[in-house]
DSSP file (Angstrom, degrees, kcal/mol; ACC not computed):
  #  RESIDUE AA STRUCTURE BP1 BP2  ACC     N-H-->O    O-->H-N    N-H-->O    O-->H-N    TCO  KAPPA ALPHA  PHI   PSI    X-CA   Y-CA   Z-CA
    1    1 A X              0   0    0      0, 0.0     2,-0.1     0, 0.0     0, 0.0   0.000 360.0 360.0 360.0 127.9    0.0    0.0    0.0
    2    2 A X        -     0   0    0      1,-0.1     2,-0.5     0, 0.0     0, 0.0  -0.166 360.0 -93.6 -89.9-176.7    1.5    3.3   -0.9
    3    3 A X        -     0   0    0     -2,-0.1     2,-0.4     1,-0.1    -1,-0.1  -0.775  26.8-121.1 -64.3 121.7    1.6    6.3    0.9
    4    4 A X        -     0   0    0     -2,-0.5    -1,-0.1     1,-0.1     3,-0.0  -0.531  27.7-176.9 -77.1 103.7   -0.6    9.1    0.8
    5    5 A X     >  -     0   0    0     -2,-0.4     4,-1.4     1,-0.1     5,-0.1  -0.208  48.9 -87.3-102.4-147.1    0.8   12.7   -0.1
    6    6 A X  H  >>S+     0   0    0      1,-0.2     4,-2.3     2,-0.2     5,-0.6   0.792 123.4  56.2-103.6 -21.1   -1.2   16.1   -0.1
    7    7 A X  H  >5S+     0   0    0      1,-0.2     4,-5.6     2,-0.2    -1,-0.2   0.948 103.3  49.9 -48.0 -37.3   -2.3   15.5   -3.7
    8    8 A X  H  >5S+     0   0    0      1,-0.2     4,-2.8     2,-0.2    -1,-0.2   0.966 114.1  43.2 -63.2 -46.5   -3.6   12.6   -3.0
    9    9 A X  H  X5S+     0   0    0     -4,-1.4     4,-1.6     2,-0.2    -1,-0.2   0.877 113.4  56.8 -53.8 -31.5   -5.8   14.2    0.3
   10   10 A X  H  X5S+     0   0    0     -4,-2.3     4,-2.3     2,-0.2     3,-0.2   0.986 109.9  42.5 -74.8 -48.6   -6.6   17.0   -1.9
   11   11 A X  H  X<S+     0   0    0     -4,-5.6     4,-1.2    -5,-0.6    -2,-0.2   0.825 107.4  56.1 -62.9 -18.1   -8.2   14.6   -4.6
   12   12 A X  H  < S+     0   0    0     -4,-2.8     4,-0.5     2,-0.2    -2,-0.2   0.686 101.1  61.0 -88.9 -22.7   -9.8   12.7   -2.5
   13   13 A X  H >X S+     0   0    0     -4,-1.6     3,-5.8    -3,-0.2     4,-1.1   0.985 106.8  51.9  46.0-117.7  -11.6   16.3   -1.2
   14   14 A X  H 3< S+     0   0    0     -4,-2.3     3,-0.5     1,-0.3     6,-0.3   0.620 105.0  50.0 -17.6 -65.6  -12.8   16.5   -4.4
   15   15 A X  T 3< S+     0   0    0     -4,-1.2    -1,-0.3     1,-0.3    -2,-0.2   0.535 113.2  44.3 -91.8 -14.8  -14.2   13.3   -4.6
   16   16 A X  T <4 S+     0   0    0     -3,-5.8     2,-1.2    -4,-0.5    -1,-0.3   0.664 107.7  56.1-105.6 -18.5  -16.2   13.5   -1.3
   17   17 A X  S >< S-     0   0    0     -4,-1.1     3,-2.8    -3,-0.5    -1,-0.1  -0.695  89.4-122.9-111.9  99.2  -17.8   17.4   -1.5
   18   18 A X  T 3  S+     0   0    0     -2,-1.2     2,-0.4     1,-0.2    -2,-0.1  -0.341  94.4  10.4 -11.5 128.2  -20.1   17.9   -5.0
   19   19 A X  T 3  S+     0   0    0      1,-0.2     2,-1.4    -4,-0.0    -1,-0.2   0.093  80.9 148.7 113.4 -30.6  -18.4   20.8   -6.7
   20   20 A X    <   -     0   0    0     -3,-2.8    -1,-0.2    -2,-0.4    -6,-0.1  -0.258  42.3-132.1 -59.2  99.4  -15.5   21.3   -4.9
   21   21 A X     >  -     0   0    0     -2,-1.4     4,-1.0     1,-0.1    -7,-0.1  -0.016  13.5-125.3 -56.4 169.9  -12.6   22.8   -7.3
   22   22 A X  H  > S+     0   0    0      1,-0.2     4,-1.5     3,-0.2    -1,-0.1   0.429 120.7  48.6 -93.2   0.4   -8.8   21.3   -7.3
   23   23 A X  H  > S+     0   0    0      2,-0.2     4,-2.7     3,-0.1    -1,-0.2   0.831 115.4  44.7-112.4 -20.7   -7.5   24.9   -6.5
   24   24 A X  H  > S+     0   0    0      2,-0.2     4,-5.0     1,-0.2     5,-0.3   0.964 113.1  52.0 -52.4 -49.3  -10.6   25.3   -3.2
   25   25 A X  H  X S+     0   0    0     -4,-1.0     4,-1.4     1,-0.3    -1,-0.2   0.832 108.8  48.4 -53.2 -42.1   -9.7   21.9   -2.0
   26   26 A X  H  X S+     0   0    0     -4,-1.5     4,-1.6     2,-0.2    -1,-0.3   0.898 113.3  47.7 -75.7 -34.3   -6.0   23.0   -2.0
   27   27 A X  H >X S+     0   0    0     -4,-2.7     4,-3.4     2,-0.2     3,-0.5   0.925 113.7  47.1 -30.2 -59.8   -6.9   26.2   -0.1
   28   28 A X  H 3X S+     0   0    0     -4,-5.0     4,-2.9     1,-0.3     5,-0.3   0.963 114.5  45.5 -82.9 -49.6   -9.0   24.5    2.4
   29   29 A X  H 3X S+     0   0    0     -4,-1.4     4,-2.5    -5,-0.3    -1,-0.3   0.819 111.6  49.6 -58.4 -42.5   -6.5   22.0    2.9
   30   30 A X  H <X S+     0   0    0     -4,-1.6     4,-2.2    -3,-0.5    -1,-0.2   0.957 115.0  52.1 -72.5 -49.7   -3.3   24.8    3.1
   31   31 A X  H  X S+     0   0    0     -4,-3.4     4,-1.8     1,-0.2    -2,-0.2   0.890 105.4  48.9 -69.9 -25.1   -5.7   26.6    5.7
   32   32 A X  H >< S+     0   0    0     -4,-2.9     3,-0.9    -5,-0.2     4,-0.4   1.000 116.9  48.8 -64.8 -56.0   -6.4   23.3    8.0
   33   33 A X  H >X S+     0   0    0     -4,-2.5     4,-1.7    -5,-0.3     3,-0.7   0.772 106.0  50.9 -66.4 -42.0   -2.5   23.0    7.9
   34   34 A X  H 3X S+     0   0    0     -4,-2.2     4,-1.2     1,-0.3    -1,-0.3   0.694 112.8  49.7 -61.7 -27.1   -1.7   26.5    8.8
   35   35 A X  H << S+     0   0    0     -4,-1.8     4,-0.4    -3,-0.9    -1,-0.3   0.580 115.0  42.4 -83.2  -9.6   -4.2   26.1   12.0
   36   36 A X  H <> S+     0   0    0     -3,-0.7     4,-1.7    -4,-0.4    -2,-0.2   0.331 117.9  41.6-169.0 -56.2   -2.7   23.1   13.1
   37   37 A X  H  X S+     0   0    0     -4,-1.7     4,-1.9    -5,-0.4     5,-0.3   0.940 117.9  51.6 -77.0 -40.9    1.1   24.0   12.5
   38   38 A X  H  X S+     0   0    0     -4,-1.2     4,-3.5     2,-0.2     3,-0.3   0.971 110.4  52.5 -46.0 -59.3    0.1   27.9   14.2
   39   39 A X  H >>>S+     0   0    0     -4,-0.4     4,-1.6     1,-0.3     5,-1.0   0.954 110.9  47.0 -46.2 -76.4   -1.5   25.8   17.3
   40   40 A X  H 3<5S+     0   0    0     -4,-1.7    -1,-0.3     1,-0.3    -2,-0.2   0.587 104.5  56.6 -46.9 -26.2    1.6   23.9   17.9
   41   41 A X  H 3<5S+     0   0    0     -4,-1.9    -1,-0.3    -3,-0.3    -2,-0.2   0.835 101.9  52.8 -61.9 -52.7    3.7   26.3   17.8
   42   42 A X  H <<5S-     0   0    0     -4,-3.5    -2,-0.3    -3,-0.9    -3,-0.1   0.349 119.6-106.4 -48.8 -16.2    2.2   28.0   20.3
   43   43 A X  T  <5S+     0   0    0     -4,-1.6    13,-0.2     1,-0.2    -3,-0.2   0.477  75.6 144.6 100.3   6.7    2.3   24.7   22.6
   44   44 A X      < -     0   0    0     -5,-1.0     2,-0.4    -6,-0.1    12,-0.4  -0.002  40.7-129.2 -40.6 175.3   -1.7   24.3   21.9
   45   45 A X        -     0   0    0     10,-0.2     2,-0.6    -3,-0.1    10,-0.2  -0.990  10.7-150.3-140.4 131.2   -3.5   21.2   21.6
   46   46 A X  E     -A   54   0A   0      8,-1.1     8,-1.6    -2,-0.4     2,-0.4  -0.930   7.3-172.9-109.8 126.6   -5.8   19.9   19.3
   47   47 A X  E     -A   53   0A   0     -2,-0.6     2,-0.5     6,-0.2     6,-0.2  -0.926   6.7-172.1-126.5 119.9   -8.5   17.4   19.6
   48   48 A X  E  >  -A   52   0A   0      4,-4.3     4,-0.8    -2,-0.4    38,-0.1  -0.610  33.4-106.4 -82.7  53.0  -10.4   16.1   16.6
   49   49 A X  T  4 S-     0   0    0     -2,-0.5     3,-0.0     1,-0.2    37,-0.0   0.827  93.5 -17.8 -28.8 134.2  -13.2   14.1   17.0
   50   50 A X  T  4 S+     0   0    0      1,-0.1    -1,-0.2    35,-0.0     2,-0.1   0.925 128.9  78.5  42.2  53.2  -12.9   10.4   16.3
   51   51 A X  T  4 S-     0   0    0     33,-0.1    35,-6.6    37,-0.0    38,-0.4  -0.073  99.4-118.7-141.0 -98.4   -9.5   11.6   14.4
   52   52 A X  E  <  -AB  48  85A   0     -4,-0.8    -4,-4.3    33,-0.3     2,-0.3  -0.944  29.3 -70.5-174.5-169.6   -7.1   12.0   17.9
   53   53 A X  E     -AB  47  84A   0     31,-1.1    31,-0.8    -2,-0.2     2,-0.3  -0.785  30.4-154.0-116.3-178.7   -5.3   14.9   19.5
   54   54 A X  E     +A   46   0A   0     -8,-1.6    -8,-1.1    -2,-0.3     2,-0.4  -0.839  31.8 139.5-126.6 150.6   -2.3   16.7   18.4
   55   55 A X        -     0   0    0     -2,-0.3    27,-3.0   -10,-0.2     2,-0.2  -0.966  46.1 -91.0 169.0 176.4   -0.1   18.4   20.9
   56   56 A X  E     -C   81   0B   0    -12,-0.4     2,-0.3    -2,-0.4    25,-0.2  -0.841  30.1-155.4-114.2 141.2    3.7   19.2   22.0
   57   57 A X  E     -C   80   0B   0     23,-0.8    23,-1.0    -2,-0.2     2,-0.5  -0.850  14.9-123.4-121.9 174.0    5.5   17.1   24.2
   58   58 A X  E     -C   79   0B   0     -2,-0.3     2,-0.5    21,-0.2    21,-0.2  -0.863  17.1-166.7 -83.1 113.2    8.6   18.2   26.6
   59   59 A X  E     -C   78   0B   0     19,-3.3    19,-1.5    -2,-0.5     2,-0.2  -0.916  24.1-138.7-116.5 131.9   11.9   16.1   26.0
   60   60 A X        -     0   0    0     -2,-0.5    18,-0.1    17,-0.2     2,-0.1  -0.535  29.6 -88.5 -91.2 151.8   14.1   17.0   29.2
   61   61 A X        +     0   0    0     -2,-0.2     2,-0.3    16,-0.1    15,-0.2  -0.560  61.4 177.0 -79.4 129.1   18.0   17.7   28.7
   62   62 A X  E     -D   75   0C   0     13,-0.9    13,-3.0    -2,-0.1     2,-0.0  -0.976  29.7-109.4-141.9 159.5   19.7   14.3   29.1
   63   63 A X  E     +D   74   0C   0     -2,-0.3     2,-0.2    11,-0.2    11,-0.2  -0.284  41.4 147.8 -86.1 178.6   23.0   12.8   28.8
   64   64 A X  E     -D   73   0C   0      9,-2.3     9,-2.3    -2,-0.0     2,-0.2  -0.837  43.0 -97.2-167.6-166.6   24.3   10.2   25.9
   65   65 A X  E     -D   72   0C   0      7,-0.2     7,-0.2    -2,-0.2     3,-0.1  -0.847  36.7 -93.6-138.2 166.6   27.3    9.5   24.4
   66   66 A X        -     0   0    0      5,-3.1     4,-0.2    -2,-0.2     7,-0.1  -0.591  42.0-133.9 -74.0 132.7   29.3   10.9   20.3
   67   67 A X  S    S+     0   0    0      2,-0.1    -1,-0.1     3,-0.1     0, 0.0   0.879  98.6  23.9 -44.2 -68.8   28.0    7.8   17.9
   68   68 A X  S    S+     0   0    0      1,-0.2    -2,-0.1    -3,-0.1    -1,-0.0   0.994 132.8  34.4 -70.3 -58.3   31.5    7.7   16.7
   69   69 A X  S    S-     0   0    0      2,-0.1    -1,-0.2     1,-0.1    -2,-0.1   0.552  85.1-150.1 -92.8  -7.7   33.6    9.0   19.1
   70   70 A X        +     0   0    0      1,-0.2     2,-0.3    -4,-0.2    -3,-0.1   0.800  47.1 144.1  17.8  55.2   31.4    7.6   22.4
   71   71 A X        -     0   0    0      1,-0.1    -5,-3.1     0, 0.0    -1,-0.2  -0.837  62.1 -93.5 -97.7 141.5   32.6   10.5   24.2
   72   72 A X  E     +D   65   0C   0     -2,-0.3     2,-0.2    -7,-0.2    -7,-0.2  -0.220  50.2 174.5 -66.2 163.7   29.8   11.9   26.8
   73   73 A X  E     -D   64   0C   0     -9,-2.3    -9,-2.3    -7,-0.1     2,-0.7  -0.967  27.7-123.1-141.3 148.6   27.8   14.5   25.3
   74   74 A X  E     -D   63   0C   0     -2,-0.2     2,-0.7   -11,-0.2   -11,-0.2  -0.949  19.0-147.6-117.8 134.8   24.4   16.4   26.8
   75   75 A X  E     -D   62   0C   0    -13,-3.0   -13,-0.9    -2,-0.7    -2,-0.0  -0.723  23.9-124.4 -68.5 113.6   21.7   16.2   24.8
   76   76 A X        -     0   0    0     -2,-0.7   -17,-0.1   -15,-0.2    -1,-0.1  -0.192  24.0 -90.2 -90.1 173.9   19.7   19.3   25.2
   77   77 A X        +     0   0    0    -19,-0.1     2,-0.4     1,-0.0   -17,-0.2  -0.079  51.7 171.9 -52.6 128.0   15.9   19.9   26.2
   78   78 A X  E     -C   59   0B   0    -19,-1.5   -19,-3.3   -18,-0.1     2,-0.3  -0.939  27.9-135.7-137.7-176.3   13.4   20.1   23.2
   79   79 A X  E     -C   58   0B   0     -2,-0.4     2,-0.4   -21,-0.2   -21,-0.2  -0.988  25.8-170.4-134.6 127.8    9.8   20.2   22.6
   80   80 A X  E     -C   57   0B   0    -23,-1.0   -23,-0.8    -2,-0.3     2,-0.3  -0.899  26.4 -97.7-134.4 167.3    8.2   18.1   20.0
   81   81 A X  E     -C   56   0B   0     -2,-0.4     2,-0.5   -25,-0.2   -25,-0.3  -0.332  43.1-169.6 -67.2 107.7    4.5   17.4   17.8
   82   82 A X        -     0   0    0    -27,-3.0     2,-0.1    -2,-0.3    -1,-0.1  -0.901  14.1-161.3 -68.5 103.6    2.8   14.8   19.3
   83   83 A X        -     0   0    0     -2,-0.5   -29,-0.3   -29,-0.2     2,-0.1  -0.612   1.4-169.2 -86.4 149.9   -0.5   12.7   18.0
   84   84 A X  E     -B   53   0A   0    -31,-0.8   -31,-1.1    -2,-0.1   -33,-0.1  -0.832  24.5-132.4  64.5  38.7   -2.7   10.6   20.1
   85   85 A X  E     -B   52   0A   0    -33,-0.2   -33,-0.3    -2,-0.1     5,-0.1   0.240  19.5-111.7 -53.4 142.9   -4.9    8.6   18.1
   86   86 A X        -     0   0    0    -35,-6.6   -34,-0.1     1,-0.1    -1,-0.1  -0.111  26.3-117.7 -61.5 167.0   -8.8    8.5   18.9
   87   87 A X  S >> S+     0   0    0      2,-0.2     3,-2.1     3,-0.2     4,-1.3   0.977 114.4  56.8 -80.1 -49.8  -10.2    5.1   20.2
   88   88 A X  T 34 S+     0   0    0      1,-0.3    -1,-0.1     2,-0.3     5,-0.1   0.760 108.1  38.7 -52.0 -49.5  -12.3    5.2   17.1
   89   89 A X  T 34 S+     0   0    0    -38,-0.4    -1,-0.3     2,-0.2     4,-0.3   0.394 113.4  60.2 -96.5  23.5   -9.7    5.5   14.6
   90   90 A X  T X4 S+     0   0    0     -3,-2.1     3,-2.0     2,-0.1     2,-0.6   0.908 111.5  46.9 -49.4 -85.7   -7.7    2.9   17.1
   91   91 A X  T 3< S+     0   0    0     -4,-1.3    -2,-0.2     1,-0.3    -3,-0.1   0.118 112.1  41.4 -57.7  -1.5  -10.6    0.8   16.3
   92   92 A X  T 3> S+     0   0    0     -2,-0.6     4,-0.8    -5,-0.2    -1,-0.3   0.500 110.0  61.0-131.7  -4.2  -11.0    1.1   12.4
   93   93 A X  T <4 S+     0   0    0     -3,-2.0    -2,-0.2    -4,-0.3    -4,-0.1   0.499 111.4  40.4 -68.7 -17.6   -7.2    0.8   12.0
   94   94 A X  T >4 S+     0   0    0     -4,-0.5     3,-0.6     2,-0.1     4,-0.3   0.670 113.6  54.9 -65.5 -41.4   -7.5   -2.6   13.6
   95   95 A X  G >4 S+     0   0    0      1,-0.3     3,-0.9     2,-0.2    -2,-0.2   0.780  97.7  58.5 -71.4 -30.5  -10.5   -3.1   11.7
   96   96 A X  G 3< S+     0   0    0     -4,-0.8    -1,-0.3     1,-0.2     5,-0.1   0.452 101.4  63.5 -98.8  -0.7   -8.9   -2.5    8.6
   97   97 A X  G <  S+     0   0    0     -3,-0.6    -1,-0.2     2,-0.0    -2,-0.2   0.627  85.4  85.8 -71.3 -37.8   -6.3   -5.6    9.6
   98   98 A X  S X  S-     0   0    0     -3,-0.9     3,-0.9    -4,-0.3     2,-0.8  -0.196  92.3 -97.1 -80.7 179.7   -8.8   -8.1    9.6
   99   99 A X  T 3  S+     0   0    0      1,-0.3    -1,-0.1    -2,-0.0    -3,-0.1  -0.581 105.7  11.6 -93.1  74.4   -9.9  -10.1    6.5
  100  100 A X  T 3  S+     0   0    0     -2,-0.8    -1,-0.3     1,-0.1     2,-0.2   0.256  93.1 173.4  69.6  57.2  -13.3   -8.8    4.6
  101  101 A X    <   -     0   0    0     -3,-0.9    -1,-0.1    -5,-0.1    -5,-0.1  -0.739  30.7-161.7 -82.2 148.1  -13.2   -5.5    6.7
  102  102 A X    >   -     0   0    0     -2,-0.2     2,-2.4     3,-0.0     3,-1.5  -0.478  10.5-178.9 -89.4  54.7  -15.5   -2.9    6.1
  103  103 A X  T 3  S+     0   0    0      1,-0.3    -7,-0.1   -11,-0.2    -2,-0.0   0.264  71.4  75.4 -42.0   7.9  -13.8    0.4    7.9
  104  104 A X  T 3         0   0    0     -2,-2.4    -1,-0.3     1,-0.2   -12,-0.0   0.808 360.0 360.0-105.5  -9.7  -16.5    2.7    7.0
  105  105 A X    <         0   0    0     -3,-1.5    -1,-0.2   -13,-0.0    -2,-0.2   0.128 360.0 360.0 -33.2 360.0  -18.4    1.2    9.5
Protein backbone atom coordinates (compact mmCIF):
# COMPACT_ATOMS: atom_id res chain seq x y z
CA UNK A 1 0.00 0.00 0.00
CA UNK A 2 1.47 3.27 -0.92
CA UNK A 3 1.58 6.31 0.90
CA UNK A 4 -0.56 9.05 0.85
CA UNK A 5 0.79 12.75 -0.10
CA UNK A 6 -1.20 16.12 -0.13
CA UNK A 7 -2.32 15.47 -3.69
CA UNK A 8 -3.63 12.64 -2.99
CA UNK A 9 -5.81 14.24 0.30
CA UNK A 10 -6.56 17.03 -1.91
CA UNK A 11 -8.17 14.60 -4.62
CA UNK A 12 -9.81 12.73 -2.46
CA UNK A 13 -11.56 16.26 -1.17
CA UNK A 14 -12.79 16.50 -4.44
CA UNK A 15 -14.21 13.31 -4.60
CA UNK A 16 -16.18 13.52 -1.26
CA UNK A 17 -17.84 17.40 -1.55
CA UNK A 18 -20.08 17.88 -5.02
CA UNK A 19 -18.43 20.83 -6.71
CA UNK A 20 -15.53 21.33 -4.92
CA UNK A 21 -12.58 22.81 -7.26
CA UNK A 22 -8.78 21.26 -7.27
CA UNK A 23 -7.54 24.88 -6.50
CA UNK A 24 -10.55 25.28 -3.23
CA UNK A 25 -9.71 21.92 -2.03
CA UNK A 26 -6.05 22.97 -1.99
CA UNK A 27 -6.87 26.23 -0.10
CA UNK A 28 -8.98 24.51 2.39
CA UNK A 29 -6.53 22.03 2.87
CA UNK A 30 -3.26 24.78 3.13
CA UNK A 31 -5.68 26.59 5.73
CA UNK A 32 -6.37 23.27 8.00
CA UNK A 33 -2.48 22.97 7.87
CA UNK A 34 -1.68 26.50 8.81
CA UNK A 35 -4.15 26.13 12.00
CA UNK A 36 -2.71 23.05 13.11
CA UNK A 37 1.13 24.03 12.54
CA UNK A 38 0.06 27.91 14.19
CA UNK A 39 -1.54 25.82 17.28
CA UNK A 40 1.63 23.86 17.86
CA UNK A 41 3.73 26.25 17.79
CA UNK A 42 2.16 27.99 20.31
CA UNK A 43 2.31 24.74 22.55
CA UNK A 44 -1.68 24.32 21.93
CA UNK A 45 -3.48 21.23 21.56
CA UNK A 46 -5.78 19.85 19.28
CA UNK A 47 -8.49 17.45 19.60
CA UNK A 48 -10.41 16.05 16.64
CA UNK A 49 -13.19 14.10 17.03
CA UNK A 50 -12.90 10.41 16.35
CA UNK A 51 -9.53 11.58 14.38
CA UNK A 52 -7.09 12.04 17.86
CA UNK A 53 -5.25 14.90 19.48
CA UNK A 54 -2.27 16.70 18.43
CA UNK A 55 -0.09 18.37 20.93
CA UNK A 56 3.65 19.17 22.04
CA UNK A 57 5.47 17.12 24.21
CA UNK A 58 8.62 18.17 26.61
CA UNK A 59 11.88 16.05 25.98
CA UNK A 60 14.11 17.01 29.22
CA UNK A 61 18.03 17.66 28.71
CA UNK A 62 19.74 14.28 29.06
CA UNK A 63 23.02 12.77 28.84
CA UNK A 64 24.33 10.24 25.93
CA UNK A 65 27.26 9.53 24.38
CA UNK A 66 29.25 10.86 20.34
CA UNK A 67 28.01 7.81 17.88
CA UNK A 68 31.51 7.74 16.74
CA UNK A 69 33.56 9.03 19.10
CA UNK A 70 31.39 7.62 22.41
CA UNK A 71 32.59 10.51 24.23
CA UNK A 72 29.76 11.87 26.76
CA UNK A 73 27.76 14.45 25.32
CA UNK A 74 24.36 16.42 26.84
CA UNK A 75 21.67 16.17 24.79
CA UNK A 76 19.74 19.29 25.21
CA UNK A 77 15.91 19.90 26.23
CA UNK A 78 13.39 20.05 23.23
CA UNK A 79 9.81 20.19 22.57
CA UNK A 80 8.17 18.13 19.96
CA UNK A 81 4.53 17.44 17.80
CA UNK A 82 2.78 14.81 19.27
CA UNK A 83 -0.53 12.67 18.01
CA UNK A 84 -2.72 10.63 20.08
CA UNK A 85 -4.95 8.65 18.11
CA UNK A 86 -8.84 8.49 18.93
CA UNK A 87 -10.16 5.12 20.24
CA UNK A 88 -12.26 5.17 17.10
CA UNK A 89 -9.71 5.45 14.63
CA UNK A 90 -7.66 2.90 17.08
CA UNK A 91 -10.61 0.78 16.30
CA UNK A 92 -11.03 1.08 12.42
CA UNK A 93 -7.18 0.82 11.99
CA UNK A 94 -7.52 -2.56 13.59
CA UNK A 95 -10.50 -3.14 11.73
CA UNK A 96 -8.86 -2.50 8.57
CA UNK A 97 -6.34 -5.56 9.60
CA UNK A 98 -8.77 -8.07 9.63
CA UNK A 99 -9.93 -10.12 6.45
CA UNK A 100 -13.33 -8.83 4.60
CA UNK A 101 -13.21 -5.51 6.74
CA UNK A 102 -15.46 -2.89 6.11
CA UNK A 103 -13.78 0.36 7.87
CA UNK A 104 -16.46 2.69 7.01
CA UNK A 105 -18.40 1.22 9.54
Amino acid sequence: MADINRQDIIRGMMAEVDGLSYSMASASLEAVITCLTQALANHQSIMLSDFGKFGVRHRRARSGSHPRTHQPITIPEVIVPHFTPSPHLKKLVQKSNEPNSDISR
